[in-house]
N, C-alpha and C positions, 0 to 999 in steps of 0.2 A: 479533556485530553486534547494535546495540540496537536494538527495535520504531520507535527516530524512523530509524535508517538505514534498517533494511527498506522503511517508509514511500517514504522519497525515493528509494530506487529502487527499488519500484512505480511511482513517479508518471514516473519516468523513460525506464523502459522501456511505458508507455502513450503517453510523448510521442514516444516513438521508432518505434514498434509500425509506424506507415504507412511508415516510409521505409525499413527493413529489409529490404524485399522477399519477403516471407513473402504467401503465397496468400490472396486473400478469404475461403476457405473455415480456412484456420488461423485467420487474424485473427477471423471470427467466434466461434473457440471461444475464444482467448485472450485479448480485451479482456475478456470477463465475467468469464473468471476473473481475471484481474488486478484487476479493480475490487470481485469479490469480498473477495479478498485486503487490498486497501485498508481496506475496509470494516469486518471482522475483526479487521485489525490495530491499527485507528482504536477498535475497541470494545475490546480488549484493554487501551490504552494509557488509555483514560479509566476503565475501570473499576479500574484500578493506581493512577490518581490522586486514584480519589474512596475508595478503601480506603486512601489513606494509604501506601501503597509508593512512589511518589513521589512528591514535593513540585510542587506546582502551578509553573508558569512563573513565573518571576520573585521567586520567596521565597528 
């Protein structure tokens, strides 16, 4: 799985996160982590772009 899938489903399962039926008390540990996650993954993916491992959007 490449860091832009990861990406979208992180972003997926934080859209989803409320209607799963999972406990206030889960959700509040598990949205930060998941946005953590995001966050991380987002730095990962641009520091690979600006070292040149991959090629910017659109080139």
């Amino acid at each position: 799985m490449t860091r832009e899938s990861f990406l979208i489903l992180l972003g997926a399962l934080v859209i989803l996160s409320p209607f799963i039926g999972l406990p206030l008390e889960w959700l509040s540990w598990l949205l930060p982590a998941l946005g953590l996650l995001i966050i991380l993954t987002s730095l990962l993916i641009r520091h690979d772009r600006q070292s040149g491992e991959i090629p910017p959007e659109g080139v």
